[in-house]
SEKOLPA-136766 format. One line per 8 residues: their letters; for each residue x, y negated, z of C-alpha. Coordinates in steps of 0.001 Angstrom, whole numbers. Layout:
A) X,Y,Z | ...;
***
This chain:
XXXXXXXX) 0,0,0 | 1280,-3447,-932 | 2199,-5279,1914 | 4320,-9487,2005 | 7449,-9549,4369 | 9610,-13002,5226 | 12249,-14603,3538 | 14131,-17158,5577;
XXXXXXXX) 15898,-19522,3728 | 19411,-20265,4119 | 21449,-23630,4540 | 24967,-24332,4379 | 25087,-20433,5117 | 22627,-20677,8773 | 19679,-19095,8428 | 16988,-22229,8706;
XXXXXXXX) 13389,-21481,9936 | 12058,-22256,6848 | 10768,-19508,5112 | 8095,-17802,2052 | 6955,-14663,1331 | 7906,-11501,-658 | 5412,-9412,-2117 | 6175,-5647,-1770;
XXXXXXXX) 4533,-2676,-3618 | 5330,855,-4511 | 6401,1209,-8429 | 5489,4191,-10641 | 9202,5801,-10393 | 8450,6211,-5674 | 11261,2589,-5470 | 10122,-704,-3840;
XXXXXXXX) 9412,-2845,-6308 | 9635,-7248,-5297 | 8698,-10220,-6227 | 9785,-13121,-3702 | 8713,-16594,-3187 | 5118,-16867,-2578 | 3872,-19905,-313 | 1545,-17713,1742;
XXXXXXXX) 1289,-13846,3212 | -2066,-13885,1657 | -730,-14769,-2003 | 2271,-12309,-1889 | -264,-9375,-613 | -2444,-9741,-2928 | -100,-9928,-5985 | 1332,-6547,-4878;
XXXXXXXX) -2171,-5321,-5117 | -2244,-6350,-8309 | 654,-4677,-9464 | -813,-1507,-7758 | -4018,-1960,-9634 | -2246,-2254,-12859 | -24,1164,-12401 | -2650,3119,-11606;
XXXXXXXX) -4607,1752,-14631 | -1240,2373,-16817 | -908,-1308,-18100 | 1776,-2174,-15596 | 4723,-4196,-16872 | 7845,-4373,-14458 | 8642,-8286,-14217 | 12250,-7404,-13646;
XXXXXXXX) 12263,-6391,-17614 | 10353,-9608,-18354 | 12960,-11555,-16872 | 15388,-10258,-20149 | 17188,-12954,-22074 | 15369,-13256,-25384 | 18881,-12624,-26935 | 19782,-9855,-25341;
XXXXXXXX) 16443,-8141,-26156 | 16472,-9440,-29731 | 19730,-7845,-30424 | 18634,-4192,-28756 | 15521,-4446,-31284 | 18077,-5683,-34225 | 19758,-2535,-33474 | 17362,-98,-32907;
XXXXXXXX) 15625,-1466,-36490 | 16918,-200,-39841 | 15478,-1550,-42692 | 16653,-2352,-46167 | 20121,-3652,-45761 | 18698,-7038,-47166 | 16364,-7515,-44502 | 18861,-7229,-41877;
XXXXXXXX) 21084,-10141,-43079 | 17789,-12517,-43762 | 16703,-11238,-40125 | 20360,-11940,-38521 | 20493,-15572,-40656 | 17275,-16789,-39119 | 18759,-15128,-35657 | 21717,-16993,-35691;
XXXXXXXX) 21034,-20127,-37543 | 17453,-21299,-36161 | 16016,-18929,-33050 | 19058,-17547,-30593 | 20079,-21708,-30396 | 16848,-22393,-29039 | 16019,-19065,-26959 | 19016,-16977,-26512;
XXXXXXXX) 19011,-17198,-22819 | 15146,-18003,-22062 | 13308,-15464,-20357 | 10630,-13442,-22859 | 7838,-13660,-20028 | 8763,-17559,-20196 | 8094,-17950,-24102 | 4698,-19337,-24875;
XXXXXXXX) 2960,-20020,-28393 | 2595,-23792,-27539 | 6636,-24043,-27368 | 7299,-21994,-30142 | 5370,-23648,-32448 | 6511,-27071,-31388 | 10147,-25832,-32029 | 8966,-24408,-35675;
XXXXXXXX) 7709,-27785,-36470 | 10717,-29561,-35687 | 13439,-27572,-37125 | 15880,-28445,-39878 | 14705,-26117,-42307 | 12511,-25877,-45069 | 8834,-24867,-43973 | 8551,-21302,-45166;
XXXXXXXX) 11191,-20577,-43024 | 10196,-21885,-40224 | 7413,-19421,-40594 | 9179,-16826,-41089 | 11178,-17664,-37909 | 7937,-17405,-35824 | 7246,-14448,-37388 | 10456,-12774,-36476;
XXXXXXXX) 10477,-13561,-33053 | 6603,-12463,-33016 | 8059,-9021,-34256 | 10746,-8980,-31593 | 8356,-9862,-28962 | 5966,-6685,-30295 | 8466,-4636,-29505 | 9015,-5890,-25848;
XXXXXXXX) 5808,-5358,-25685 | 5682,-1425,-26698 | 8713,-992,-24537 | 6673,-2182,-21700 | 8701,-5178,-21112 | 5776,-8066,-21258 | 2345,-6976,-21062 | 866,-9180,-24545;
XXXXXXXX) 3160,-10848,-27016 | 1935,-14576,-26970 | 2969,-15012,-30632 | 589,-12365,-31999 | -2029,-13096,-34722 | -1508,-16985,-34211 | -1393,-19155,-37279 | 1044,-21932,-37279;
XXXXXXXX) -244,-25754,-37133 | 1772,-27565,-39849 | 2689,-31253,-39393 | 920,-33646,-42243 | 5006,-34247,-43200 | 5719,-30408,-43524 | 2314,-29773,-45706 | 3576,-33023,-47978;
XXXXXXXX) 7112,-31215,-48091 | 5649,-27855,-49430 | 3223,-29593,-51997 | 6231,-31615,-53857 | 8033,-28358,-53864 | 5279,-25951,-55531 | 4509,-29277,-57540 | 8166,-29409,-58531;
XXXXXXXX) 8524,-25403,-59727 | 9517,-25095,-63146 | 8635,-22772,-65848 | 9959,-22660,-69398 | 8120,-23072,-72497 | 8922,-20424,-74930 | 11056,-22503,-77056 | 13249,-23528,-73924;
XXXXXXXX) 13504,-19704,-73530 | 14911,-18813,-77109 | 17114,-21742,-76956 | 18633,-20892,-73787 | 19090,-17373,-74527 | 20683,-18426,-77868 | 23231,-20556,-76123 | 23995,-17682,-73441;
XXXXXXXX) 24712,-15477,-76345 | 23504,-11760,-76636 | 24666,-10088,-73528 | 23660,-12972,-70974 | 20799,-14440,-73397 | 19239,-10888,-73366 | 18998,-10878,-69937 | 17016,-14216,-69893;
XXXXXXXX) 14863,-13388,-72149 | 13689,-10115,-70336 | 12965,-11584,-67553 | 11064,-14303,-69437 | 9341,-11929,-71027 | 8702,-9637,-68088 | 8696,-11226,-65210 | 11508,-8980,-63536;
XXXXXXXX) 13020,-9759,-60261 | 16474,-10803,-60317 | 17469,-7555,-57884 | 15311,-5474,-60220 | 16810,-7103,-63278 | 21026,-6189,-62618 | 19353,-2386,-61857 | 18285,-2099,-65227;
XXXXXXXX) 19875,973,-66902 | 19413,2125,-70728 | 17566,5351,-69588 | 14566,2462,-67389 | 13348,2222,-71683 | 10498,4757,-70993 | 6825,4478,-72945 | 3641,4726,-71789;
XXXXXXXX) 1139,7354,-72645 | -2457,6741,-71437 | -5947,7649,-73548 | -4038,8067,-76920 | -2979,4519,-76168 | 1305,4498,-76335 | 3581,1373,-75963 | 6735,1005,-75139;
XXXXXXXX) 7847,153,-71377 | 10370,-653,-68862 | 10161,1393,-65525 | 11372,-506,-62401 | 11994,1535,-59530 | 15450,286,-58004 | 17694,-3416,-57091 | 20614,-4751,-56464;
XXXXXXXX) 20695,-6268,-53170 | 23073,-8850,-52124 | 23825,-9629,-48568 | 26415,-9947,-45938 | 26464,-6168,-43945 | 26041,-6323,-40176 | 27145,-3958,-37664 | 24976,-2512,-34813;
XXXXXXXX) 25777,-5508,-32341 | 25057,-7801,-35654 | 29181,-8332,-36603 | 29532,-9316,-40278 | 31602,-6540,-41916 | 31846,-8354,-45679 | 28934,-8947,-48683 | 28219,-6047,-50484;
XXXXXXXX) 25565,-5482,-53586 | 24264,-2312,-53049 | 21257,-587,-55048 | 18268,332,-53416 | 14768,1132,-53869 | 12231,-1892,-54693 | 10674,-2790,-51750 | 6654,-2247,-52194;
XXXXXXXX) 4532,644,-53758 | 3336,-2640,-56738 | 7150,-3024,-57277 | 7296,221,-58747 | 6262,187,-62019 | 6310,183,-65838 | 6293,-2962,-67731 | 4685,-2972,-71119;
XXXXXXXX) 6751,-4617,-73857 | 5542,-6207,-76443 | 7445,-5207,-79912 | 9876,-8152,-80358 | 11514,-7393,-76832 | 11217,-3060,-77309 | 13612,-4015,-80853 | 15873,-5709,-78936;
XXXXXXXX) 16511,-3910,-75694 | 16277,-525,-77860 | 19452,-2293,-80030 | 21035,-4054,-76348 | 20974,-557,-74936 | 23145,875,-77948 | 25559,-1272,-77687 | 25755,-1346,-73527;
XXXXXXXX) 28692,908,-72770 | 28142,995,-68670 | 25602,2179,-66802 | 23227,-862,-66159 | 21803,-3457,-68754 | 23001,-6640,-67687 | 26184,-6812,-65932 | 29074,-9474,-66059;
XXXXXXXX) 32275,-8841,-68618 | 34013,-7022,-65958 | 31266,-4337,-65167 | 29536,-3954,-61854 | 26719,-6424,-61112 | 26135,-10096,-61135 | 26210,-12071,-58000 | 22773,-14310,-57909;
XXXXXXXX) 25394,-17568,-57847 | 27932,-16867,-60064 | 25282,-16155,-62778 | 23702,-19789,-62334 | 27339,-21141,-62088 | 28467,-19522,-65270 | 25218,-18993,-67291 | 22091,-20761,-66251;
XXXXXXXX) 23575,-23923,-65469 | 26369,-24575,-68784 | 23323,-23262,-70441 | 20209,-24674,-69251 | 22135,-28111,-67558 | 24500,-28738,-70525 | 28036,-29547,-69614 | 30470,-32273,-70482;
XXXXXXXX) 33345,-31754,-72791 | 36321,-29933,-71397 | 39932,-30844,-72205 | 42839,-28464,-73046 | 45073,-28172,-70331 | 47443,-25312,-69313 | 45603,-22000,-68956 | 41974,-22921,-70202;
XXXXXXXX) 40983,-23907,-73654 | 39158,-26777,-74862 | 35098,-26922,-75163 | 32830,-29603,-76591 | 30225,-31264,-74665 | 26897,-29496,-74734 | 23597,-31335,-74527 | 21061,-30055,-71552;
XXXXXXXX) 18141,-27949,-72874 | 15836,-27651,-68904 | 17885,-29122,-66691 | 17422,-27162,-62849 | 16246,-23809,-64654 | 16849,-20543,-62489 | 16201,-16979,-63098 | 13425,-17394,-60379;
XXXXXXXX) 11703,-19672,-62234 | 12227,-17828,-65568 | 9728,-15460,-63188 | 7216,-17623,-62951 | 7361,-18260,-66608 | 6225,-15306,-67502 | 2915,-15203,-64719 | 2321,-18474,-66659;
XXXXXXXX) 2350,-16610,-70273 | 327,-14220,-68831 | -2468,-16642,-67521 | -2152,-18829,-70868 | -2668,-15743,-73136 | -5847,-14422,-70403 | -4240,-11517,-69085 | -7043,-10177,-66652;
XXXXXXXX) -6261,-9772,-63049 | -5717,-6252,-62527 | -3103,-6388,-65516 | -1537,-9715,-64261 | -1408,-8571,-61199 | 65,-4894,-61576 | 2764,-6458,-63821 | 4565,-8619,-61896;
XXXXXXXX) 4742,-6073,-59355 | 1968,-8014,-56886 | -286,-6857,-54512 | -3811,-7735,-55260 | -5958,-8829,-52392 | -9640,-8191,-51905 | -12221,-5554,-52826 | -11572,-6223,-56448;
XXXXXXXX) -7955,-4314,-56423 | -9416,-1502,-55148 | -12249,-1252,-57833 | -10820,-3081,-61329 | -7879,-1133,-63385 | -6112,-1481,-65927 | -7247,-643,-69494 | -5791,141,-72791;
XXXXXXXX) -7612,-2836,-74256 | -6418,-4884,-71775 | -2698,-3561,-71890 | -2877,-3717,-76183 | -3960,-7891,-75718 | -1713,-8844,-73235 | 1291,-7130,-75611 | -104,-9128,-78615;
XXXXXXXX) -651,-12567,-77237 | 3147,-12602,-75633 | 4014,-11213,-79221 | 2191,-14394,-80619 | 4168,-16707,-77917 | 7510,-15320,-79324 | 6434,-15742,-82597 | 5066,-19157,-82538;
XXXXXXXX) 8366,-20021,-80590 | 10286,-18704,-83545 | 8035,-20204,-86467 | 8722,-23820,-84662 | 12305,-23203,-84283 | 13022,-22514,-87548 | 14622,-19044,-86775 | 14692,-15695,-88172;
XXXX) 16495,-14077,-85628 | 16953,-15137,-81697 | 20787,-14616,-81673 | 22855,-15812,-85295;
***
């Protein structure tokens, strides 16, 4: 039975007459289990009875655990977590750049949604990451939570209150996002030149990832066969991740690219070409002598950055003229085509093609490898129809493109 004993308190190391109360009660293991400082015997009793209560009901948390630093308990989860090797460094850079500054050493029983928010709203960060932060440290606390450590995560199911200047922020930016018309796209492909111009136009015209894109391998040019209807395709089942490896305790141990399987059940999937881009990756494949599609001169795979240092920017930015000096030839000036074009946006290019030319939804949405929300994605599908239209109006962008241009073929 719970029961409150004294606790003199102690000055200049005498023993004063001062004093409050401890609250004692019997924990599951048979130990004594504390909690001191309570103004009153009445107060300390009865929050031992409480914690009695709450054993015998099986929802008792031990406050000792509660009292963990939110960094040490983040790192045990970190460690005891092992998802895609990507995941890990994003998790560990919002870790270490944004939440263990702020609550590395406060208490997780102390952590409450009205601070945490007003911390999101006030970092130095864009404001989807600032969500995602939140959203981390909601996971963490989830799992101090199953371990018995807090008795409710005070993060859980709460939607974030942005400020009016964080809401202004994230309209410019979606305002702002670029896509390519399609005679931006043949340009810049021409200019890249058939090995790096191929890969731009793929994922114009298909709306790869960039991690999906680099794995790529001859043998992903598959066809699809479905109710006598046959085109050809391009399966996507792997990536190339980039990211810094992290050791158990979260030590970097060096950037690696490693493949690995896409991340959702929609990523997997088979892309429907139209004809102009089957010719060419049929002919790119014969003449790729390694084992992926698009790789740099050197083999292996392209590093996200030193493909928009090298390719996208010279290409899409233009560049000034470059001298001869010792050890690197001369180049003329080249005039800008988009300026601020990525591969990411060369994404949403094609979701753009695809709502121009009235791809329906269950098309759209199984091509780029989305999840479709709602009823409707459980009871619309795909058709043949709808696969055959969607291959002939992107055939009709390239075309057009190519009519307007002037060109008979993308690459001279």
């Amino acid at each position: 039975m719970a029961y409150a004993e004294k606790v003199y308190k102690v000055r200049g190391g005498q023993k004063t007459k001062q004093f409050t109360w401890r609250s004692c009660y019997k924990k599951p293991d048979g130990g004594k289990g504390t909690e001191p400082g309570f103004p009153t015997k009445r107060l300390a009793e009865e929050y031992g009875e409480q914690q009695e209560a709450a054993i015998r009901a099986g929802r008792w948390t031990d406050p000792a655990l509660a009292q963990t630093a939110f960094g040490t308990w983040a790192r045990e989860w970190m460690e005891a977590k092992s998802p895609r090797g990507r995941t890990v460094t994003t998790r560990w850079a919002r870790l270490e750049a944004h939440i263990l500054p702020k609550w590395e050493h406060a208490p997780i029983r102390s952590i409450t949604w009205f601070d945490a928010e007003q911390w999101a709203n006030g970092l130095a960060c864009d404001d989807v990451t600032a969500t995602h932060c939140l959203t981390l440290m909601s996971q963490i606390l989830t799992g101090a939570v199953d371990k018995g450590m807090i008795p409710v995560n005070p993060l859980f199911g709460r939607r974030r209150s942005r400020t009016a200047a964080a809401k202004a922020e994230q309209a410019t930016r979606e305002e702002t996002e670029l896509w390519a018309p399609p005679d931006v796209v043949l340009r810049i492909a021409r200019r890249a030149g058939p090995l790096d111009g191929m890969h731009i136009l793929t994922t114009a015209f298909t709306g790869v990832r960039w991690g999906e894109s680099l794995a790529l391998r001859p043998s992903s040019l598959s066809a699809r066969v479905e109710s006598g209807y046959t085109c050809p395709t391009l399966v996507v089942a792997e990536e190339v991740a980039e990211y810094a490896k992290r050791g158990p305790a979260g030590e970097r141990l060096g950037m690696v690219l490693d493949l690995e399987p896409v991340k959702t059940r929609e990523s997997r999937r088979q892309i429907d070409l139209p004809p102009f881009l089957a010719e060419l990756l049929v002919a790119h494949a014969a003449r790729t002598k390694g084992e992926f599609l698009f790789t740099p001169r050197g083999g292996d795979h392209w590093r996200r950055g030193n493909f928009g240092r090298q390719v996208m920017r010279p290409c899409a930015d233009g560049r000034k003229a470059v001298t001869k000096v010792r050890g690197r030839a001369a180049k003329p000036a080249v005039e800008p085509i988009m300026k601020g074009l990525t591969m990411r946006a060369l994404r949403h290019t094609h979701d753009t093609y695809q709502e121009q030319i009235g791809v329906k939804a269950a098309l759209a949405f199984e091509q780029a490898g989305h999840r479709r929300p709602g009823i409707k994605a459980v009871y619309q599908h795909p058709t043949p129809d709808m696969r055959r239209d969607r291959l002939e109006g992107l055939q009709e962008i390239y075309e057009s493109a190519m009519r307007s241009l002037g060109w008979a073929t993308v690459w001279e």
